[in-house]
C-alpha positions, 0 to 999 in steps of 0.5 A: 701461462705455461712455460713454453707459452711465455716464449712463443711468438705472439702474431698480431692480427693482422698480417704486415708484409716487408721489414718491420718499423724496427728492421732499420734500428735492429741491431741497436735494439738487440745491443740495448737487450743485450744489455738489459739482460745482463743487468737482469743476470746481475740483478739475480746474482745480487740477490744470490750474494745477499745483497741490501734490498735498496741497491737490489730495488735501484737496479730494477727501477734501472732495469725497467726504466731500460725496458720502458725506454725500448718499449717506446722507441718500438711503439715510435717505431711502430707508429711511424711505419707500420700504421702509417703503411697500413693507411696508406693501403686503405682507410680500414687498414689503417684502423685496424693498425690504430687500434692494434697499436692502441691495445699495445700501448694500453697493455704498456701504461697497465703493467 
């Protein structure tokens, strides 16, 4: 992946007209990832500083735990408004969301 790739936006197949199932939450969501960065941030500069490997592998197991946790809540999030919008509209939308979703959640449990 190039560097400019790992930024980009990655569309999901199908297009999803009005707010996200996250837009209610946004702005706790981009508090949580704010913080999340700065236990990175921090993270880097244990390393900077020489800083015993056990402390430095506890921040990270804090950090993904961190990321897990908003990970689910978009998957809720997800779930509850996307999904159940796509099939409300029509039977074939709704699979399609299904199984958008199910892929998400696949490349979740793998990683």
């Amino acid at each position: 992946m190039t560097e400019t790739a790992e930024h980009e936006h990655v569309a999901s197949p199908g297009p999803h007209d009005g707010p996200h199932g996250y837009a209610s939450d946004k702005a706790a969501y981009l508090k949580r990832m704010r913080r999340i960065e700065g236990q990175v941030r921090g993270i880097a500069r244990m390393i900077d500083e020489d800083v015993y490997c056990i402390d430095i592998l506890t921040q990270v197991s804090a950090v993904t735990k961190a990321l897990q946790s908003v990970s689910l809540a978009l998957v809720e999030d997800h779930l509850g408004h996307c999904v159940v919008d796509a099939a409300r509209e029509s039977d074939d939308a709704g699979a399609a969301k299904v199984k958008e979703a199910s892929a998400a959640i696949g490349r979740l449990v793998r990683s």
